[in-house]
C-alpha positions in Angstrom: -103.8 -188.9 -114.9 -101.6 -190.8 -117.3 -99.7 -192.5 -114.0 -103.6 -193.4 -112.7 -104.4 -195.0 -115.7 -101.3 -197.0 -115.9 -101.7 -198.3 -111.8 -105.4 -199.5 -113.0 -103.9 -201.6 -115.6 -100.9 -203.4 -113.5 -104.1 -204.1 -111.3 -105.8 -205.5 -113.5 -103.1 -207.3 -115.2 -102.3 -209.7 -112.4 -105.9 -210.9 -112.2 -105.5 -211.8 -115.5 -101.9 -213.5 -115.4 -103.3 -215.7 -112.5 -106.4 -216.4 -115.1 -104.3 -217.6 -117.3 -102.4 -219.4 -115.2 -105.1 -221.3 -114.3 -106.7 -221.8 -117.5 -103.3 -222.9 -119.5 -102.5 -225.8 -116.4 -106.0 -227.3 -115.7 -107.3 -226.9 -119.3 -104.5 -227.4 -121.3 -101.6 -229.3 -120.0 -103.2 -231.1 -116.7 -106.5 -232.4 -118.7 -107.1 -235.3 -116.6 -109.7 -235.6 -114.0 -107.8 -237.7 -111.1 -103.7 -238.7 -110.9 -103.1 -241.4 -109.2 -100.1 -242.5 -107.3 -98.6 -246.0 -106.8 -96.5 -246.4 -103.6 -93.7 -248.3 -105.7 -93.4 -248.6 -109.6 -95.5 -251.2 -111.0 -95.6 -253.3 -114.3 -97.6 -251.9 -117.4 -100.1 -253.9 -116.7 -101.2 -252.0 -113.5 -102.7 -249.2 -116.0 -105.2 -251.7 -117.6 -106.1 -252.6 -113.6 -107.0 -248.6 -113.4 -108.5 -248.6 -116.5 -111.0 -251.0 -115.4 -112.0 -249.4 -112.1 -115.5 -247.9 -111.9 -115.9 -244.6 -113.7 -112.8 -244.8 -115.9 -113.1 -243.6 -119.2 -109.2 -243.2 -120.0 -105.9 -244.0 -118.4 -102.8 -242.8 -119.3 -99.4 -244.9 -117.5 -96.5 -242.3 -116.2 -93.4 -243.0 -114.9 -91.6 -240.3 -112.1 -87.7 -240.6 -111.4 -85.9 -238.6 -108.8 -83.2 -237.5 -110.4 -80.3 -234.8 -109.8 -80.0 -232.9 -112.6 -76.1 -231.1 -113.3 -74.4 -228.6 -115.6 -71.1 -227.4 -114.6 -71.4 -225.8 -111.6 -74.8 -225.7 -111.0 -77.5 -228.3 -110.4 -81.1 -229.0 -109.1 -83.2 -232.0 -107.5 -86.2 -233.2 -109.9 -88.4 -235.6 -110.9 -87.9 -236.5 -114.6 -91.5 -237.6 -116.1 -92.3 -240.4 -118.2 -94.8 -239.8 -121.0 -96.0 -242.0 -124.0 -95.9 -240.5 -127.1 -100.0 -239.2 -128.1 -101.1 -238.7 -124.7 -103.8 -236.3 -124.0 -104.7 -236.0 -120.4 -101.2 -234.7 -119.7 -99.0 -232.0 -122.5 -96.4 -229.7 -122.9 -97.1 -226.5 -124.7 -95.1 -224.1 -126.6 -95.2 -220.5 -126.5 -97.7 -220.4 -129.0 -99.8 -223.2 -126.2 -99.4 -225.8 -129.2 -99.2 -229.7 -128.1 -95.4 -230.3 -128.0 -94.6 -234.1 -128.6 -91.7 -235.7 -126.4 -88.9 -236.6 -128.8 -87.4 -240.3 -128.5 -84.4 -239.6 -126.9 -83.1 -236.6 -124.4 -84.9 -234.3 -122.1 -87.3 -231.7 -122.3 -87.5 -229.2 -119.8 -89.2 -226.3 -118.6 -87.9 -223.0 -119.6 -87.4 -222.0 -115.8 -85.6 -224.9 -115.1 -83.5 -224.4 -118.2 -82.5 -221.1 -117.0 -81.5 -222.4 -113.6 -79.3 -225.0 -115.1 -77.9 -222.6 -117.7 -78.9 -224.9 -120.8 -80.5 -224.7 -123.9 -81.4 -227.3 -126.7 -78.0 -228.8 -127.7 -76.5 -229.1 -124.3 -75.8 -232.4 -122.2 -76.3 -232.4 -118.7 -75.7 -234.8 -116.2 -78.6 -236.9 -115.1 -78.0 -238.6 -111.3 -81.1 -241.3 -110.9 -81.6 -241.8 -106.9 -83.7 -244.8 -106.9 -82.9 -248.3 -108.4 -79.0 -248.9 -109.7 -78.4 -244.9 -109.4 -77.3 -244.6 -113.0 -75.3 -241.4 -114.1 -76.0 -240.7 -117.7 -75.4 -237.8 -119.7 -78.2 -237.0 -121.7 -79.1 -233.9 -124.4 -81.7 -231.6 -123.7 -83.7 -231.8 -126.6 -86.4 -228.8 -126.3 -87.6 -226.6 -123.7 -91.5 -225.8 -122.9 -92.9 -223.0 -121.4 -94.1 -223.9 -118.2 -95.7 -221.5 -115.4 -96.1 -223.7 -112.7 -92.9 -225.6 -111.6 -90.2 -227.1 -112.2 -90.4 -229.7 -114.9 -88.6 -232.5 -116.9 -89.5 -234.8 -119.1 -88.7 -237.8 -121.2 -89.7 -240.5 -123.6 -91.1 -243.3 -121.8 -89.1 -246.1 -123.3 -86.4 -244.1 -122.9 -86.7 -243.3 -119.4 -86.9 -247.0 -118.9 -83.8 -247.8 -121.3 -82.3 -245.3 -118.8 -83.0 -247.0 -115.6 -83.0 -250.7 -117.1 -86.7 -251.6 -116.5 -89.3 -252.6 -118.5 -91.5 -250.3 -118.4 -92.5 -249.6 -115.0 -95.1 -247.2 -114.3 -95.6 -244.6 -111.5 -98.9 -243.8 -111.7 -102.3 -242.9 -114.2 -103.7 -239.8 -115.5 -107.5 -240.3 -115.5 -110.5 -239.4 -116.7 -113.4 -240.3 -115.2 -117.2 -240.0 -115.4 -118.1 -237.6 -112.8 -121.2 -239.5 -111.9 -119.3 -242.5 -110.9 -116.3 -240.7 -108.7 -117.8 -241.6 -105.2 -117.2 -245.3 -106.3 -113.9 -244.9 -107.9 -112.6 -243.0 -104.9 -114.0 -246.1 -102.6 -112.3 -248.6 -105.1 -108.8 -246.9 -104.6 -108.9 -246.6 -100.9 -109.4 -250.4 -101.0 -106.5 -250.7 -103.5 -103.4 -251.4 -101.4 -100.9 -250.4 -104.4 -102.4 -246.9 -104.3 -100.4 -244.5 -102.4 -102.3 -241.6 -103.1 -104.7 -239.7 -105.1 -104.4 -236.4 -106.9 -107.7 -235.1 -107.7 -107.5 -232.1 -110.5 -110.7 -229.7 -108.7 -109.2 -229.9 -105.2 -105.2 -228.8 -106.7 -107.4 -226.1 -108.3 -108.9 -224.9 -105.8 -106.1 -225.0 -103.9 -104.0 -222.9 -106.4 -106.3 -220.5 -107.1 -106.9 -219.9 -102.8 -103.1 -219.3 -102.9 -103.0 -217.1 -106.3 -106.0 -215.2 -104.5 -104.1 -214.3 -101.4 -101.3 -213.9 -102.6 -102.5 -210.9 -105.4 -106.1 -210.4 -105.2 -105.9 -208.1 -102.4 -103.0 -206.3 -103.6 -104.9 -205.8 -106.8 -108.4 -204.9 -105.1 -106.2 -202.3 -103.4 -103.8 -200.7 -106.7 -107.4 -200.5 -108.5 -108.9 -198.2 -105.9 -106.1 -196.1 -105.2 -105.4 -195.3 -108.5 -108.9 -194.4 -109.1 -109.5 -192.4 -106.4 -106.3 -190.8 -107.8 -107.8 -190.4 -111.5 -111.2 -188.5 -110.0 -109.2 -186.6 -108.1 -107.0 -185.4 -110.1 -109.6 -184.8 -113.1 -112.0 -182.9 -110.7 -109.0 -180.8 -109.3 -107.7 -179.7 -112.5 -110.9 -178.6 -113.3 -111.9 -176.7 -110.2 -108.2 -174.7 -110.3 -108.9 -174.3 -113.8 -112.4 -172.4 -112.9 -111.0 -170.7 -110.1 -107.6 -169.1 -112.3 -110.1 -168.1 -115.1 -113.2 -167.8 -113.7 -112.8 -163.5 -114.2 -112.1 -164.4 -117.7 -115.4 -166.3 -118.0 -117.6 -164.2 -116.7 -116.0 -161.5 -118.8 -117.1 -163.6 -122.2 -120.7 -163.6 -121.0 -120.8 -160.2 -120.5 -119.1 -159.7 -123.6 -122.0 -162.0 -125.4 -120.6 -165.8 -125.6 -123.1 -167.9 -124.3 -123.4 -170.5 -121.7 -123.0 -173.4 -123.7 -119.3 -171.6 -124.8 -117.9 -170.7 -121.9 -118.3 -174.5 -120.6 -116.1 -175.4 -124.0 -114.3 -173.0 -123.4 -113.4 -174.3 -119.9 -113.8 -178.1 -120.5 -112.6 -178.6 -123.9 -108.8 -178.5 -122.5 -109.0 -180.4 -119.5 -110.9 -183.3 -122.6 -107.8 -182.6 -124.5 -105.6 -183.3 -121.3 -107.3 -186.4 -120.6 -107.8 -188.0 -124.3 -103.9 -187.9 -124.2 -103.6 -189.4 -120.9 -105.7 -192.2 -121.7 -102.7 -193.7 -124.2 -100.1 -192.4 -122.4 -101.5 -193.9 -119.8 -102.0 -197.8 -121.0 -98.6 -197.5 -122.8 -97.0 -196.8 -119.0 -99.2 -199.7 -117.5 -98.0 -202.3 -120.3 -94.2 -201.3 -119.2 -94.9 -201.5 -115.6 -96.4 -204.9 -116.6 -93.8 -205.9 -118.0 -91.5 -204.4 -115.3 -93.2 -206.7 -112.8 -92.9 -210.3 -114.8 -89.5 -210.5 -113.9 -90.0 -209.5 -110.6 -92.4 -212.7 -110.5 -90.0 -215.5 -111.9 -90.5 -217.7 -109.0 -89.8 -221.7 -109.0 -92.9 -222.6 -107.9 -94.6 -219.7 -110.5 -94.2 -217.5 -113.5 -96.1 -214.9 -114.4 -96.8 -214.4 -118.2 -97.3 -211.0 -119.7 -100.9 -211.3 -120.2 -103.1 -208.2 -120.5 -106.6 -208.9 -121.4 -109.0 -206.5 -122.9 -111.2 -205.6 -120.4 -107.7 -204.2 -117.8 -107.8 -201.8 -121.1 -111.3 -200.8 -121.1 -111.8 -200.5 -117.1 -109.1 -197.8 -117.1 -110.3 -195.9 -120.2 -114.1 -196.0 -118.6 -113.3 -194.7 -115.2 -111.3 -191.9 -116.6 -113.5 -191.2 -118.8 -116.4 -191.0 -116.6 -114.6 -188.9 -113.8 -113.8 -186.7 -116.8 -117.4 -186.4 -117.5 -118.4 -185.9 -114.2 -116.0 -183.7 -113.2 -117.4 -181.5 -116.1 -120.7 -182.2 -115.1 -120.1 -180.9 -111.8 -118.2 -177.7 -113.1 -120.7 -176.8 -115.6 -123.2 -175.9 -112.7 -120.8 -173.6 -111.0 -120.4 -172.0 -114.5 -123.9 -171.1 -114.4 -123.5 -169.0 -111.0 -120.7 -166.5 -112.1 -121.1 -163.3 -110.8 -121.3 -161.1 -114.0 -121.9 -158.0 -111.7 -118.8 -158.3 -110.2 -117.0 -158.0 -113.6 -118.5 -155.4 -114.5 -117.2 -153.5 -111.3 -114.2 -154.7 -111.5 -111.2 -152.0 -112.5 -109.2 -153.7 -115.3 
């Protein structure tokens, strides 16, 4: 019963990773309504152009470097991010999903990535641009962020352009928009020559969440409804070979002058006892299967957080629970049918 309980909560549990997945990268770290791209880096000004298309209310400049990132022996192809010190529509979080700002100098980068590289804050790696002059810098890694989609790496803005001697190119806009107006803004943009493309926030959403669903949905769907079939079962079978090892004994109390309503606590006060201490037992083994599977999870392209919300407690207490009860329910009847005749007969 314990192991049932503890399958319903590793099925519930990665419904509510991807939950959270979702709700920490489109609510808070990707808070803009529309990216857009430019097809080459363009002056600082270009953000004030986006700023006044129709149905702008904020634009935020970015600037994206491909870059090879080294440490010793190992390395990994990225794009280091530009960001502006107090900007909104795009953060980096901490553990604790508090804003993190970009220090002045050095990188920030993702805790994944940091683990591929083998770096912590402190370290110097290598940074190889592959666009402009190709500059090879060495630059401190100045924090890492939690980040469960990705790879990233980020960077000061002015830095980033100290970095690749520019003056402050930019790559693109975060934007918020007024919903009411995005049919125009999306017919101003496909007039815009400089525009090479268009990231809109609800379509990468949706398209996330499609893949988060196929990926897990159906493998939860199905964990949920084997392990319950497994907790009624097992409930209800204890119950019945309970009945059937004792069920002598029973009718030998009635004769004996216990009453109905004694015999049944008799019986069904045990198998409560058996599952009130599966129930704990129970979440305790699903929280360290959870935590079993995280690892197991730790992909580049996603991370699973340990996230166990209430209710992938309370599903797995209720359904055990109620096969409990009706288990009894159903026993209790067959309690009222024992052949007392028979014990009396019987030579003991």
């Amino acid at each position: 019963i314990a192991f049932a309980v503890g399958l319903m909560v590793v099925g519930r549990f990665v419904l509510d990773a991807v939950n959270h997945i979702m709700m920490v990268q489109f609510e808070l770290v990707q808070r803009d309504h529309v990216t857009v791209l430019f097809n080459d880096p363009r002056p600082a000004s270009a953000a004030f152009d986006v700023a006044r298309l129709p149905g702008v209310l904020r634009a935020e400049p970015f600037r994206v470097a491909p870059v090879w990132l080294r440490h010793a022996h190992r390395s990994k192809r990225v794009e280091v991010i530009g960001l502006s010190p107090g900007m909104d529509l795009h953060q980096l979080i901490d553990r604790q999903l508090r804003p993190v700002s970009v220090p002045p100098e050095g990188l920030v980068l993702g805790a994944k990535l940091a683990r591929i590289l083998g770096v912590s804050p402190g370290d110097s790696v290598t940074l190889e641009v592959l666009e402009g002059s190709r500059s090879v810098r060495e630059v401190p890694v100045a924090g890492v962020v939690d980040e469960l989609l990705g790879l990233g790496a980020y960077m000061d803005a002015r830095a980033l352009a100290r970095m690749l001697r520019e003056d402050n190119s930019i790559s693109g806009a975060y934007v918020r928009l007024d919903t009411r107006q995005e049919p125009q803004l999306y017919a101003s943009l496909k007039r815009t020559p400089a525009v090479a493309g268009v990231v809109i926030r609800s379509a990468m959403q949706k398209s996330i969440q499609d893949t988060m669903d196929r990926s897990f949905t159906f493998f939860s769907v199905i964990l949920v409804g084997f392990a319950s079939v497994i907790v009624v079962g097992m409930v209800y079978n204890s119950v019945r070979i309970a009945l059937s090892e004792r069920g002598n004994e029973l009718a030998s109390l009635r004769v004996l002058g216990f009453t109905q309503r004694e015999i049944t606590v008799i019986l069904l006060g045990e198998q409560a006892a058996l599952t009130l201490w599966a129930i704990p037992l129970g979440l305790a083994t699903g929280y360290g299967l959870c935590a079993l599977l995280v690892p197991a999870f730790d992909r580049e392209m996603f991370r699973l957080p340990l996230v166990v919300g209430k209710w992938s407690y309370v599903y797995p207490v209720a359904a055990a629970l109620s096969a409990a009860l009706l288990s009894g329910l159903l026993v209790a009847r067959r309690l009222r049918h024992l052949d007392l005749i028979a014990v009396l007969k019987t030579r003991e």
